[in-house]
C-alpha positions, 0 to 999 in steps of 0.5 A: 457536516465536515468529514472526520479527520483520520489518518488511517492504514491498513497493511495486506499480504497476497494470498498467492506468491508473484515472482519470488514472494508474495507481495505486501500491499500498504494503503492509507486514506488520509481526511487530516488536510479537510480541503484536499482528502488523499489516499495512498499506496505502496506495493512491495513484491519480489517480481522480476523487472517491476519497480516499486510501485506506489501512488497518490491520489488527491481529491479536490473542485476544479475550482480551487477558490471554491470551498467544497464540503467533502463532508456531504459525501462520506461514502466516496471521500471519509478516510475509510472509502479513500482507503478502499478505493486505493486498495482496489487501485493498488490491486489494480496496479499489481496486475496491469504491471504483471500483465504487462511483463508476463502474459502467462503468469499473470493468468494464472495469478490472477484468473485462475480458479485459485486467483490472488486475494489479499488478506489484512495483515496488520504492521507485522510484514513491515515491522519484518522488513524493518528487522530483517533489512528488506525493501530498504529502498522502497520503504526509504521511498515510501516514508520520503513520498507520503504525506499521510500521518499513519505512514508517519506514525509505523515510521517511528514505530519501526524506529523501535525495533532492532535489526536482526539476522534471518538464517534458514537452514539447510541452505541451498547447495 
């Protein structure tokens, strides 16, 4: 049996700031090219010295000329397993590169008793970036990098929506 073919996305926001704000995680599982299913994902954080940080992973046989039926496998390579497995990997990710930079403050973050979760946000942290003229780069990064057909659908979804200025008051001084 051939495996369903999605597309699909899920957008989370931490629980916890990291650096000067809490990161936004996006994570695709994508089944819409049924001899190569993938996942993706993209991290958006405000941590000192850290790049943009995003991956794909693509599952295929060591044996291109063999014809694999992903389909007798759904709990590992359905789009929604893909999409689980790389929000372990983007999470993952997060706090090797945090460890990495800051031993101290990616204990606390981490491994404290108020450890870092991520809750399912929906398009609403995007969209906000898409207004308010944050993470240019990296979401010009993320719509040139992916292949996955949801990242291309919030791409034109944003398309609608116009910029706008952010102003908090009183400011700093």
């Amino acid at each position: 049996m051939p495996l369903r073919i999605e597309s699909l996305i899920k957008i989370f926001r931490a629980t916890r700031r990291v650096g000067a704000g809490r990161p936004v995680l996006v994570v695709t599982g994508d089944t819409s090219t049924l001899s190569a299913p993938f996942s993706e994902f993209y991290i958006f954080h405000e941590f000192t010295d850290m790049p943009f940080l995003y991956s794909r992973t693509t599952c295929s046989h060591p044996d291109i000329l063999y014809l694999y039926d992903f389909g007798k496998y759904p709990e590992i390579f359905s789009a929604q397993a893909l999409l689980a497995s790389q929000l372990r990997a983007a999470r993952d990710r997060l706090e090797q590169e945090v460890f990495m930079r800051d031993r101290l403050a990616a204990a606390d973050i981490f491994y404290s008793g108020n450890a870092l979760t991520f809750e399912e946000t929906g398009d609403l942290p995007i969209i906000e970036f898409a207004m308010f003229r944050r993470f240019l780069k990296e979401r010009d990064a993320m719509f040139k990098f992916s292949k996955s057909q949801a990242i291309q659908l919030l791409k034109e979804k944003l398309m609608e929506y116009p910029e706008a200025v952010l102003q908090t008051e009183p400011t700093k001084g």
